[in-house]
VMD Tcl script that builds the backbone (N, CA, C; Angstrom):
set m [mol new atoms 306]
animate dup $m
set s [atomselect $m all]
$s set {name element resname resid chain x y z} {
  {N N UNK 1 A -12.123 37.391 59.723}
  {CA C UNK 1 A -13.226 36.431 59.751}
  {C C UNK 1 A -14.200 36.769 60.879}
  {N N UNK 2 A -13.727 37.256 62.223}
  {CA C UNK 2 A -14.623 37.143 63.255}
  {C C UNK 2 A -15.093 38.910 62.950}
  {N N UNK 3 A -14.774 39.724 62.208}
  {CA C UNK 3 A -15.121 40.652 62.047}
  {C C UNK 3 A -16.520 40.727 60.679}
  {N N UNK 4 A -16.337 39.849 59.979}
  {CA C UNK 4 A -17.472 39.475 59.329}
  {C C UNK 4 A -18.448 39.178 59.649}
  {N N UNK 5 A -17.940 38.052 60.465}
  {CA C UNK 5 A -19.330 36.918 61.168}
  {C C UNK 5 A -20.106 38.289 62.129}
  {N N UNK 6 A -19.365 39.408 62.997}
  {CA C UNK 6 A -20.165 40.260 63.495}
  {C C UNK 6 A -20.891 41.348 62.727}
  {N N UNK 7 A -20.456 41.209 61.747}
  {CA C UNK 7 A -21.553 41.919 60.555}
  {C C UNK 7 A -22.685 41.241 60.241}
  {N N UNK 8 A -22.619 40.322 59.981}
  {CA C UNK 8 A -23.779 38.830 59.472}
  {C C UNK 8 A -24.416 39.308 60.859}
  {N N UNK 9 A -23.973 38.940 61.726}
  {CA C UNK 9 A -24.837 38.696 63.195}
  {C C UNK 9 A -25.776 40.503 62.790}
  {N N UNK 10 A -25.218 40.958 63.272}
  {CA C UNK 10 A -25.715 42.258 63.634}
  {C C UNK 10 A -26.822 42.620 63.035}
  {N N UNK 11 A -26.912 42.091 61.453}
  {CA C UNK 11 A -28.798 42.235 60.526}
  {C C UNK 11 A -29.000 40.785 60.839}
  {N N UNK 12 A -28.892 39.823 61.178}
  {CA C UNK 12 A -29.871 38.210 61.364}
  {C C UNK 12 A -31.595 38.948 61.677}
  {N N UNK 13 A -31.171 40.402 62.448}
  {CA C UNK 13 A -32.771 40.540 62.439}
  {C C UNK 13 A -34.039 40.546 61.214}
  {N N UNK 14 A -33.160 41.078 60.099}
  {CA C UNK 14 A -33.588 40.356 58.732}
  {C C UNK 14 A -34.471 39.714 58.299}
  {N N UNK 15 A -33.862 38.227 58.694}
  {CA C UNK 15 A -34.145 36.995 58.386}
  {C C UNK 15 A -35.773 37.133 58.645}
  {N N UNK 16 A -36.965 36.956 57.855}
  {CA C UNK 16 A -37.770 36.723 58.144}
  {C C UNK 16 A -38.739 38.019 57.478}
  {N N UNK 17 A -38.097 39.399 57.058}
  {CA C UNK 17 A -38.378 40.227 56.467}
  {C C UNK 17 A -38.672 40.723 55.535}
  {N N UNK 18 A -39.997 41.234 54.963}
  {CA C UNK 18 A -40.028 41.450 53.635}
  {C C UNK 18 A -39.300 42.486 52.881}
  {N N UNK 19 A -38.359 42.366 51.979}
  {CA C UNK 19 A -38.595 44.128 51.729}
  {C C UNK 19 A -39.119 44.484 49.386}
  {N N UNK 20 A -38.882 45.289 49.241}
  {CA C UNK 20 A -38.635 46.100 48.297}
  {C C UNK 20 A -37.760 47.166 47.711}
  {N N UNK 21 A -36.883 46.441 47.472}
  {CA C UNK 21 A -35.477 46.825 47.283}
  {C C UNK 21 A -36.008 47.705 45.681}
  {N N UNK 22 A -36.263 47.590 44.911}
  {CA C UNK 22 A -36.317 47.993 43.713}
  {C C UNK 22 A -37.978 48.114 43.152}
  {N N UNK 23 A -38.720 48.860 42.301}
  {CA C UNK 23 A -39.890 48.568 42.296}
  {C C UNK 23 A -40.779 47.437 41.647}
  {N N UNK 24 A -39.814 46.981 41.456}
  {CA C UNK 24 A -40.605 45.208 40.192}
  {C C UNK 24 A -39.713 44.566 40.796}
  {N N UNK 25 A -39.376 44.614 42.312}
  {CA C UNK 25 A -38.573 43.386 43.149}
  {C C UNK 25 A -39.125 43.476 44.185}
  {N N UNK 26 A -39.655 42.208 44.495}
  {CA C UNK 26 A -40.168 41.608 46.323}
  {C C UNK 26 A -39.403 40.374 46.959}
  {N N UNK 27 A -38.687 40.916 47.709}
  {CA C UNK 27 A -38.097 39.855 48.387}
  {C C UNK 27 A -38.124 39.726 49.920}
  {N N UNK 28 A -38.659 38.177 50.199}
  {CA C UNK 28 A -38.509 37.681 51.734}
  {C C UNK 28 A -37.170 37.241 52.123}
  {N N UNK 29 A -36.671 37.723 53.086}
  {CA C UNK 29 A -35.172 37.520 53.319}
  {C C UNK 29 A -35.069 35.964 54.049}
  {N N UNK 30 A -34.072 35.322 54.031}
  {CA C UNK 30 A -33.890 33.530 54.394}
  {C C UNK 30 A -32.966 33.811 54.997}
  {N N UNK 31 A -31.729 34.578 54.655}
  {CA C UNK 31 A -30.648 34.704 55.229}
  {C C UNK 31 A -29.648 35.689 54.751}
  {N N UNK 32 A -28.830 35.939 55.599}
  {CA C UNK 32 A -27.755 37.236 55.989}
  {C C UNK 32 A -26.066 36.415 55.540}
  {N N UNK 33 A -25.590 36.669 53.826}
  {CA C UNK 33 A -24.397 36.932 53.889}
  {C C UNK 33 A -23.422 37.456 54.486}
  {N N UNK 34 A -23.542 38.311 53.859}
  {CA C UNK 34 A -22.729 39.231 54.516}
  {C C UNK 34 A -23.163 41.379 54.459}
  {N N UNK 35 A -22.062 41.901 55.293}
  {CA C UNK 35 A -22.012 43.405 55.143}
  {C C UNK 35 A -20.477 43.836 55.089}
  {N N UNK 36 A -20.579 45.016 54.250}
  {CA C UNK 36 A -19.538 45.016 54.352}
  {C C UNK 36 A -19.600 47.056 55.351}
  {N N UNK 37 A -20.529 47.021 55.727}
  {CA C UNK 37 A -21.020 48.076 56.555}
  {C C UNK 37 A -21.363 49.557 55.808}
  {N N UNK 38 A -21.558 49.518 54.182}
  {CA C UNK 38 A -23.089 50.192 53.562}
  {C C UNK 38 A -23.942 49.092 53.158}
  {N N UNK 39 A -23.601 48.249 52.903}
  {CA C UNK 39 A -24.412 47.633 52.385}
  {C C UNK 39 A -24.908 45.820 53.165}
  {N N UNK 40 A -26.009 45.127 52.982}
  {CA C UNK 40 A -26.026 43.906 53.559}
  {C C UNK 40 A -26.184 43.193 52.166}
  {N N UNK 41 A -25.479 42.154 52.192}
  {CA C UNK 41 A -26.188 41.169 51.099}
  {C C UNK 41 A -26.803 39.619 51.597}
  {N N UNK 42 A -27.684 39.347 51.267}
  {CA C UNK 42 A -28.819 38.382 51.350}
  {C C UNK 42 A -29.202 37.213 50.782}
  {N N UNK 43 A -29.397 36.392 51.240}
  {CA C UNK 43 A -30.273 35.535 50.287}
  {C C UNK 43 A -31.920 35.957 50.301}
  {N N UNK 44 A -32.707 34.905 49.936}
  {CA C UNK 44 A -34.395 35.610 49.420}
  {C C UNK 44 A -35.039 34.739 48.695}
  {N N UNK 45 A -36.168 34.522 48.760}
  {CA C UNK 45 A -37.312 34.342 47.550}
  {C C UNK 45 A -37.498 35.550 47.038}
  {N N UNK 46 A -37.085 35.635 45.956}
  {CA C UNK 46 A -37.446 36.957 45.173}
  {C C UNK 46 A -38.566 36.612 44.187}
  {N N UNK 47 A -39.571 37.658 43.830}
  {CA C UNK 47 A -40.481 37.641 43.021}
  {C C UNK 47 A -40.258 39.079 41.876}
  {N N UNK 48 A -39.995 39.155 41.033}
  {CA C UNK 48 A -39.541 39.912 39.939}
  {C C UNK 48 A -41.042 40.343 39.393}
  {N N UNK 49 A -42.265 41.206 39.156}
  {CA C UNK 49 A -43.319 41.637 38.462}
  {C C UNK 49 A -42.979 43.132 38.443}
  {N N UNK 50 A -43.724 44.040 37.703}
  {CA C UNK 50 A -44.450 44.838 37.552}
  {C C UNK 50 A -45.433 45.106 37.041}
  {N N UNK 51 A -46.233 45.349 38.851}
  {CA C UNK 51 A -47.584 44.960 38.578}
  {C C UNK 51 A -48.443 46.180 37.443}
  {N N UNK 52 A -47.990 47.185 37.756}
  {CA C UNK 52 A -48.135 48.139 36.264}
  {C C UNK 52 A -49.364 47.333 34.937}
  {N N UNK 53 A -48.622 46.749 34.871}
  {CA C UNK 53 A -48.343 45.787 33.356}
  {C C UNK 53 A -48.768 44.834 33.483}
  {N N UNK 54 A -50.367 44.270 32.942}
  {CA C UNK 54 A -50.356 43.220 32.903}
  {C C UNK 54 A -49.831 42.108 32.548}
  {N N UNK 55 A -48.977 42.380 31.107}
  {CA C UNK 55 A -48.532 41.588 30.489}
  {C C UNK 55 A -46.796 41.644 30.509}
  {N N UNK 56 A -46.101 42.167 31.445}
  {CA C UNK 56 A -45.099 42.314 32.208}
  {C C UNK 56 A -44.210 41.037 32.275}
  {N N UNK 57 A -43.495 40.661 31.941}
  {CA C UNK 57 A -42.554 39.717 32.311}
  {C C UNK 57 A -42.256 39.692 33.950}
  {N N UNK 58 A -42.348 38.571 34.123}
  {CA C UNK 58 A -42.110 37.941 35.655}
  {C C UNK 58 A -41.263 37.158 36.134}
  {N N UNK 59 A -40.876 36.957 37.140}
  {CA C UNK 59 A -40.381 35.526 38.178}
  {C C UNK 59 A -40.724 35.447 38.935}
  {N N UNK 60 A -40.716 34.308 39.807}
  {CA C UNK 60 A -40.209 33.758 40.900}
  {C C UNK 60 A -39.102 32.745 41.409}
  {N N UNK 61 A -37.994 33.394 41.988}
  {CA C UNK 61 A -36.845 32.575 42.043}
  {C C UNK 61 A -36.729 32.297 44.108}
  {N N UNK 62 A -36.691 30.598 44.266}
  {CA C UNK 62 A -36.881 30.310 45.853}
  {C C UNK 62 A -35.396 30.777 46.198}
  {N N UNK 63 A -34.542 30.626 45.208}
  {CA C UNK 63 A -33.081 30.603 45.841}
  {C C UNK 63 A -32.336 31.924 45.437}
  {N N UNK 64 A -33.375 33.262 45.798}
  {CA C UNK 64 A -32.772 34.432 45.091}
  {C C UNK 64 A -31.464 34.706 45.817}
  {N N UNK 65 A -30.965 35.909 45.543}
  {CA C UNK 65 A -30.464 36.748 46.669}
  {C C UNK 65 A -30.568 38.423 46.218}
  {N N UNK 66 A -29.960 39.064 46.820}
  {CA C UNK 66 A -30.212 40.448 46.863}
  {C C UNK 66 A -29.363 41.375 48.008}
  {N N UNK 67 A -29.116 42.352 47.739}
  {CA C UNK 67 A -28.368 43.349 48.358}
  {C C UNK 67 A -29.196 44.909 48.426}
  {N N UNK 68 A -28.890 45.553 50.017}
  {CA C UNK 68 A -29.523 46.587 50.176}
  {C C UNK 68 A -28.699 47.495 51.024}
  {N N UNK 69 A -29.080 48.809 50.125}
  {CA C UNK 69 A -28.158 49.533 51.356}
  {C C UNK 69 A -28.902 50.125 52.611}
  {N N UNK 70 A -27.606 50.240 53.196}
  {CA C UNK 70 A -27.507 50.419 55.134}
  {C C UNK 70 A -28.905 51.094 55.357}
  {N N UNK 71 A -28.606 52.599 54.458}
  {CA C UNK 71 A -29.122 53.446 54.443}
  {C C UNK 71 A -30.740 53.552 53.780}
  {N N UNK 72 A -30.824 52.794 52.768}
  {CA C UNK 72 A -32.457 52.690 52.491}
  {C C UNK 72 A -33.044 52.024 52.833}
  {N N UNK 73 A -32.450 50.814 54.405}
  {CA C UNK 73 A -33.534 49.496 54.650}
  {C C UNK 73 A -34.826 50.102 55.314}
  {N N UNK 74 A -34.919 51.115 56.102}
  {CA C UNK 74 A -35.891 51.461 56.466}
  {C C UNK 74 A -37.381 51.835 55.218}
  {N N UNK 75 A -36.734 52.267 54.186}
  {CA C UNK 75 A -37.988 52.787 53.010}
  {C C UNK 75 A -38.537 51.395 52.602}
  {N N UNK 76 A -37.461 50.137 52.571}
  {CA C UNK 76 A -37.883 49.231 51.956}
  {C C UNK 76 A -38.263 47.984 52.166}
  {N N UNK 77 A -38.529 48.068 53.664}
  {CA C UNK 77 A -39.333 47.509 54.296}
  {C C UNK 77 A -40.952 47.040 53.964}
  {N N UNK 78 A -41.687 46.200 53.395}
  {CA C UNK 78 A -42.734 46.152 53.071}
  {C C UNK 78 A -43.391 44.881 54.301}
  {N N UNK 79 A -44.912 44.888 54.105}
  {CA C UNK 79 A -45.330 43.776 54.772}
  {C C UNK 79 A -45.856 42.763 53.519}
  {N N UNK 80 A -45.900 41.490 54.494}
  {CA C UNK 80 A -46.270 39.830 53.983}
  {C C UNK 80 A -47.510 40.239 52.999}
  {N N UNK 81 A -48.240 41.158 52.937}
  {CA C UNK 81 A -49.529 41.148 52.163}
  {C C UNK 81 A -49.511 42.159 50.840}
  {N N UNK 82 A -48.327 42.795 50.691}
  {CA C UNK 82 A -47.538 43.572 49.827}
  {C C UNK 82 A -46.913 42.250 48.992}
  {N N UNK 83 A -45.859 41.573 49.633}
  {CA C UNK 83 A -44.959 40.506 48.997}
  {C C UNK 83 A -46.025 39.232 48.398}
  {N N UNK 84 A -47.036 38.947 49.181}
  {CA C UNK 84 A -47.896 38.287 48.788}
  {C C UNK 84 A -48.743 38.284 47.779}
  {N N UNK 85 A -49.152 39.437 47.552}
  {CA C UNK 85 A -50.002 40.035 46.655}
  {C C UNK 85 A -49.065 39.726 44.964}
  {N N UNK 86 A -48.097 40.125 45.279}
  {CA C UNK 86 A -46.741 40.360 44.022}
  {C C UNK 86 A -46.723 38.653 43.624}
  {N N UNK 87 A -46.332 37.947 44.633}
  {CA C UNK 87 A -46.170 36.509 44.329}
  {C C UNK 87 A -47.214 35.650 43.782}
  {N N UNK 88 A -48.629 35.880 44.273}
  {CA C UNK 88 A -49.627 35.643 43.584}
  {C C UNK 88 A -50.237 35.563 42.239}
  {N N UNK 89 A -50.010 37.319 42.153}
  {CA C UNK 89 A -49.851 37.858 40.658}
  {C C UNK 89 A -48.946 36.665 39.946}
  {N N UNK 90 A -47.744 37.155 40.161}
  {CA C UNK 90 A -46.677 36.792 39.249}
  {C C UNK 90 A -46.562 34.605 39.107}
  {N N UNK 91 A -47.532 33.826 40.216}
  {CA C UNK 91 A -47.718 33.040 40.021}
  {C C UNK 91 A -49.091 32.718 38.919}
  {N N UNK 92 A -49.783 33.377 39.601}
  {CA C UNK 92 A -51.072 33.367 38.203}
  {C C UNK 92 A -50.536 33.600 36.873}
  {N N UNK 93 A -49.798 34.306 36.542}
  {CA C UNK 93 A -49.140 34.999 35.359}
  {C C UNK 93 A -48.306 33.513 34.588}
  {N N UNK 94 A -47.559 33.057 35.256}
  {CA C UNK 94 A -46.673 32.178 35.258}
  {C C UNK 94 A -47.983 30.863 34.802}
  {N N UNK 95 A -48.757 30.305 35.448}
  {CA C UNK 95 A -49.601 29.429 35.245}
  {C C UNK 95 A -50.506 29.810 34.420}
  {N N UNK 96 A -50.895 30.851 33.827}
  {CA C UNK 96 A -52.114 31.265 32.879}
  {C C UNK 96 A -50.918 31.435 31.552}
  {N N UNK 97 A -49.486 31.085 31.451}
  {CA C UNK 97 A -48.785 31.157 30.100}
  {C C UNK 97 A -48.323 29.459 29.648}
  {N N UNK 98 A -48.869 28.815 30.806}
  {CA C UNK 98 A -48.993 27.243 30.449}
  {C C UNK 98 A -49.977 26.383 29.927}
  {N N UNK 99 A -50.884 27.443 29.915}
  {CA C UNK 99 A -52.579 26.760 29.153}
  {C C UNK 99 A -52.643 26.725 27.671}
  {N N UNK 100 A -52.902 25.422 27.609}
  {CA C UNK 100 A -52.681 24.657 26.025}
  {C C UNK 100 A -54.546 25.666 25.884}
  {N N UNK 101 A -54.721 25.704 24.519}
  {CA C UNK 101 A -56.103 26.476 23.871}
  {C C UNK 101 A -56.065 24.798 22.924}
  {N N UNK 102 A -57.419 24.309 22.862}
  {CA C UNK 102 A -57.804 22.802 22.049}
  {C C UNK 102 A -58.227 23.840 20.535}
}
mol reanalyze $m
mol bondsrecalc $m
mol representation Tube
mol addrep $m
C-alpha cells in the first residue's frame, strides 16, 4: 500500500496537465491513480475528435480516465490551447447535431 501511494505521489505533478495520449484523444489530467512504474493511470476530462473530419464522431466525457506510458509522457504533453481548441470543436459539433430544422 505505502509503495503505491509513492507511485501516485511521485506524477501528482500531472494533475493539472494537458496531454495527447492518442491522436483523436485530449485529455486534462484531475488526478493520479495509480503506476505501476511503465505506466501512470489517470483520471481526465477527455475530449474524443478527429479534427481531420468534419463530420467525425466525438465526445466529451468530465469523468474520463486514461493511461500513459512512463516513457511517451514527454511527446504527449500538449498545451491548454491545443486541448481547447479540440473541446470547442467537439462542443460545437455536439450542439450543431441538436438543431431541430422547422
Amino acid at each position: 500500500k505505502e509503495a503505491e501511494e509513492q507511485a501516485k505521489d511521485k506524477y501528482k505533478y500531472l494533475i493539472g496537465t494537458y496531454l495527447r495520449p492518442a491522436y483523436s484523444a485530449f485529455h486534462y489530467v484531475t488526478s493520479i491513480d495509480k503506476s505501476d512504474g511503465d505506466k501512470v493511470t489517470y483520471g481526465c476530462t477527455s475530449v474524443y475528435i478527429d479534427l481531420r473530419y468534419p463530420d467525425s464522431e466525438c465526445g466529451i466525457y468530465i469523468r474520463g480516465f486514461g493511461y500513459i506510458e512512463i516513457e511517451d509522457m514527454d511527446r504527449c504533453v500538449i498545451d491548454k490551447k491545443e486541448f481547447d481548441n479540440a473541446f470547442n470543436e467537439a462542443f460545437r459539433r455536439i450542439a450543431s447535431s441538436f438543431k431541430i430544422e422547422k
